[in-house]
C-alpha positions in Angstrom: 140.3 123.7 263.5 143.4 121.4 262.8 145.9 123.0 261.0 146.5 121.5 257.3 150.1 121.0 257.7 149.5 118.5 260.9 147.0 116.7 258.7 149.3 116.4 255.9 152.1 115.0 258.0 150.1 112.8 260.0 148.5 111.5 256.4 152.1 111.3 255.2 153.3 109.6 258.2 150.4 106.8 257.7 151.1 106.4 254.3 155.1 105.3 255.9 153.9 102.9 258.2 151.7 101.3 255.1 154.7 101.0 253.3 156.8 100.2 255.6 154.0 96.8 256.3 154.2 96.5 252.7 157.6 96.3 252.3 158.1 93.9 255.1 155.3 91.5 253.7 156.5 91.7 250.3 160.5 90.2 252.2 158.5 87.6 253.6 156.7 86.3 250.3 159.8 86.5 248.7 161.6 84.4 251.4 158.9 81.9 251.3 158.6 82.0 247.4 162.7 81.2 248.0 162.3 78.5 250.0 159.7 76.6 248.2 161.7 76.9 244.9 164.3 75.1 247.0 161.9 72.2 247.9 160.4 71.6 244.4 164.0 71.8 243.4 164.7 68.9 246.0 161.9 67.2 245.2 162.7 67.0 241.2 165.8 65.7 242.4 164.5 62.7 244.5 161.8 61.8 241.8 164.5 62.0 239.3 166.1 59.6 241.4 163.3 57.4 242.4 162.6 57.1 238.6 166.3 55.9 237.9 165.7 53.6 240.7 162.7 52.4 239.5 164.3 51.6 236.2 167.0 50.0 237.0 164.9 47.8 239.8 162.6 47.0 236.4 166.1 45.7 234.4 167.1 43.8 237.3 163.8 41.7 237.4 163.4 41.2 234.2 166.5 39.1 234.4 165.9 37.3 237.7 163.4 34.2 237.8 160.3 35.1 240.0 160.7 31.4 240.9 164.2 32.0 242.4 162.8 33.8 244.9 161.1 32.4 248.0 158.3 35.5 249.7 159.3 36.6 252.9 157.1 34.2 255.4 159.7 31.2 254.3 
């Protein structure tokens, strides 16, 4: 017969290794969670800027004469 103390420390000792595994997982999600925050947050920043540069490109041709300009196979 085993002896109940073994069986409780090898138990316990499984449970430590599951945790252990779970903790580590958990650091990774959180990393990636970290990183991706740092690409939507780069991401917002270039459609921000596409937008103003969008704009601004809408402005500029509303002043300028189609007509003006010859298409790029001249």
């Amino acid at each position: 017969m085993e002896n109940p103390q073994n069986d409780l420390a090898e138990r316990v000792t499984e449970l430590e290794i599951k945790s252990s595994y779970a903790e580590d997982l958990l650091d990774q999600l959180n990393m990636t969670i970290y990183r991706q925050q740092q690409q939507i947050d780069r991401l917002i920043l270039q459609v921000t800027q596409l937008r103003e540069q969008s704009q601004n490109a809408a402005q500029d041709g509303a002043s300028r004469n189609p007509r003006d300009e010859l298409p790029p196979h001249y």
